[in-house]
ZAMARGU-4260 file (C-alpha; in steps of 0.2 Angstrom, whole numbers, plus 5000, padded with zeros to 4 digits):
<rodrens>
0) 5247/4034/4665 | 5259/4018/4660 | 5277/4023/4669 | 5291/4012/4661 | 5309/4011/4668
5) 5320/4011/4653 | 5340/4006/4658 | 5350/4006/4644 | 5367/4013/4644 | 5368/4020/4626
10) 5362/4035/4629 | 5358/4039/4610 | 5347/4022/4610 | 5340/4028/4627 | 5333/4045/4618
15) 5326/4036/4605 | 5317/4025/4613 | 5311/4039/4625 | 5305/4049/4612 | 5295/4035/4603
20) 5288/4030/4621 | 5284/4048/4625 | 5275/4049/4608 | 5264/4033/4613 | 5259/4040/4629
25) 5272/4033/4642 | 5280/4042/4655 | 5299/4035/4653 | 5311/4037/4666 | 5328/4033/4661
30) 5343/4023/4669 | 5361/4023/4662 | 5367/4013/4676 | 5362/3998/4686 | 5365/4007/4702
35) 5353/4022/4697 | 5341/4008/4690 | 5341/4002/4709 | 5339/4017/4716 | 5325/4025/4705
40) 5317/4006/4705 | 5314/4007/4726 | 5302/4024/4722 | 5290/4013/4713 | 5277/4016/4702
45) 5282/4005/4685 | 5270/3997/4675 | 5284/3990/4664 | 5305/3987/4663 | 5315/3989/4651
50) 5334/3982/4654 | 5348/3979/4645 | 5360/3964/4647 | 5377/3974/4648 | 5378/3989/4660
55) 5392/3999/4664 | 5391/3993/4685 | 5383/3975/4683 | 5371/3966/4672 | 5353/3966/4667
60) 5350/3948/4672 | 5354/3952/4692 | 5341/3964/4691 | 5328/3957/4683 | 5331/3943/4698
65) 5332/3958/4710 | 5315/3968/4702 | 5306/3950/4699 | 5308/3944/4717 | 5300/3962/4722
70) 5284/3963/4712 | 5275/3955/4698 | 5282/3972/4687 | 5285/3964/4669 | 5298/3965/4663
75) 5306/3964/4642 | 5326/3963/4638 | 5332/3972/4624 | 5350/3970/4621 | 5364/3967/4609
80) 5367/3950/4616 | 5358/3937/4604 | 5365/3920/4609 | 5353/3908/4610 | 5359/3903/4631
85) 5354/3922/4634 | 5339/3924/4628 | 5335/3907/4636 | 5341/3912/4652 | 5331/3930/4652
90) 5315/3920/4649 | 5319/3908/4661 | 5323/3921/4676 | 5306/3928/4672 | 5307/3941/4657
95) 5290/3942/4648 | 5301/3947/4632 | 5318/3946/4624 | 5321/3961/4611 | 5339/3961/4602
100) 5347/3974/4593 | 5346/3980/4582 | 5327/3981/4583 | 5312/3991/4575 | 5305/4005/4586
105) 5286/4001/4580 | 5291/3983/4585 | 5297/3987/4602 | 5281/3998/4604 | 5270/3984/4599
110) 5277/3971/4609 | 5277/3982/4627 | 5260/3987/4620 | 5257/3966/4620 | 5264/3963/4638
115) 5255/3977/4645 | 5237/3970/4639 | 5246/3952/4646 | 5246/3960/4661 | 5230/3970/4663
120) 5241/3987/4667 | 5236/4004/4663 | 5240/4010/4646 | 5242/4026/4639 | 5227/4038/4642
125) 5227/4048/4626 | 5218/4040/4616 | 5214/4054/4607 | 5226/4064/4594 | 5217/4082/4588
130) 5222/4086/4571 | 5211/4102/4568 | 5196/4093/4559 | 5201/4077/4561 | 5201/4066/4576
135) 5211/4050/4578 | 5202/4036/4591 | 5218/4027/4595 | 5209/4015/4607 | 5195/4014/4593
140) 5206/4013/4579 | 5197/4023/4570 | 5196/4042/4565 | 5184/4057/4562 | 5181/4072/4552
145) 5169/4084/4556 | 5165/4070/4569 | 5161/4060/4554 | 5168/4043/4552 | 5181/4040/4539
150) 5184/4024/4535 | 5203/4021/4533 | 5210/4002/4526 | 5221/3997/4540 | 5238/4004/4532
155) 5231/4019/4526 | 5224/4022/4548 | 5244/4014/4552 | 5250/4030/4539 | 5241/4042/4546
160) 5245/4036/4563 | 5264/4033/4561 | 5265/4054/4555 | 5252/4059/4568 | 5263/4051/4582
165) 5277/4064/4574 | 5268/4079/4574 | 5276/4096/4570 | 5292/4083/4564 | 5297/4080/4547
170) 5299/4061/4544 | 5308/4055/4529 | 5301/4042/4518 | 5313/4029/4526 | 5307/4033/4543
175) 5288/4030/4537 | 5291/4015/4530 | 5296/4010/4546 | 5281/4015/4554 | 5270/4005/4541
180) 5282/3987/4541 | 5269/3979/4555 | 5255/3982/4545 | 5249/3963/4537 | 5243/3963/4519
185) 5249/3976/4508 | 5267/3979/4505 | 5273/3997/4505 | 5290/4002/4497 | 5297/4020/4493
190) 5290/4019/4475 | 5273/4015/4480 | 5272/4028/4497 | 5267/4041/4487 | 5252/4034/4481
195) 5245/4028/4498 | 5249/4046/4503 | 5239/4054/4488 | 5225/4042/4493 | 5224/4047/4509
200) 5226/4065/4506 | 5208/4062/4497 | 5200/4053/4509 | 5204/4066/4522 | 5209/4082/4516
205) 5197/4096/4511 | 5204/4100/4493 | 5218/4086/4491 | 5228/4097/4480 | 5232/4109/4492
210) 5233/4098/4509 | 5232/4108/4526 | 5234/4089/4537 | 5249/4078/4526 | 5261/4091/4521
215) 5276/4088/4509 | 5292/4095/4514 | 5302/4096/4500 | 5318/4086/4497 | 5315/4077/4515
220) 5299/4069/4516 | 5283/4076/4526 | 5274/4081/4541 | 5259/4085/4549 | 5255/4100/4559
225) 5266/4114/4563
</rodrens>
């Protein structure tokens, strides 16, 4: 399983990014400090770094020249720091990627995602998410009702994918359209998400009227599973 050191001394942006990690199928282990980033660093075992430029006790750039002259360990920057001699020194010291905030969570997902295959390191190994009767391939792309195949246009697969990733969590419409803003093609706004939800409800629910997968909570948006 893909382990990824996360230092960031925010600690409300650490969570996120933890919990959107965690939901990917990462182990996070996260750093506030560049002296606990050292410390947990010399145990080993990352397949990725994630650092951010201003720390409370030092900076990320002197440990990405610390970790990179140690191992081969990618590593990406995310930070609030956007001028241009920054991001050109990160990349020149070695940084496979340079992330500034504010940022999209689905974008830093996909971009560690992109390093990782870069790099030939382990990725997540659940590549399966159960939802009763349904069954989503992640490493497939593709899913399964019944253990039949249901074929899904790439934004409808990213929709179902984006709630799956939050089971048992209600996510507002806002928060799904985040999930879907990678997706090339068709363009999804608040007035039109609710006709991509009522299509896939027919394509894999067993009475769309009354659906048991995608459920509408009320006044906040919608969920799936308990």
């Amino acid at each position: 399983m893909s382990c990824i050191l996360l230092v960031e001394d925010d600690k409300t942006i650490a969570m996120g990014i933890e919990y959107a990690l965690t939901q990917e199928g990462f182990t996070v282990e996260v750093c506030h400090s560049a002296g606990y980033a050292r410390e947990r660093w010399g145990k080993g075992g990352f397949s990725l770094v994630i650092l951010d430029v201003s720390l409370p006790d030092g900076n990320g750039f002197e440990l990405c020249r610390e970790f990179g002259g140690q191992s081969d360990t990618p590593v990406i920057f995310l930070t609030a720091c956007d001028e241009e001699v920054n991001v050109v020194m990160g990349l020149d010291m070695g940084a496979d990627d340079y992330i500034t905030k504010p940022f999209r969570v689905r974008e830093l997902v996909s971009r560690i995602k992109s390093v990782l295959r870069r790099y030939n390191k382990s990725m997540p190994n659940n590549a399966e998410i159960n939802l009763g009767k349904l069954i989503i391939n992640t490493a497939e792309a593709k899913v399964y009702k019944d253990g039949e195949a249901v074929l899904l246009t790439a934004l409808e697969y990213r929709l179902l994918l984006t709630l799956a990733n939050s089971k048992g969590l209600t996510l507002t419409r806002n928060q799904i359209l985040e999930g879907l803003w990678d997706v090339a093609g068709d363009f999804v706004n608040d007035n039109t998400l609710t006709v991509y939800i009522k299509r896939l409800r027919e394509k894999i629910e067993d009475d769309p009227q009354q659906p048991q997968i995608i459920k509408t909570v009320r006044g906040l948006g919608y969920k799936v599973g308990e």
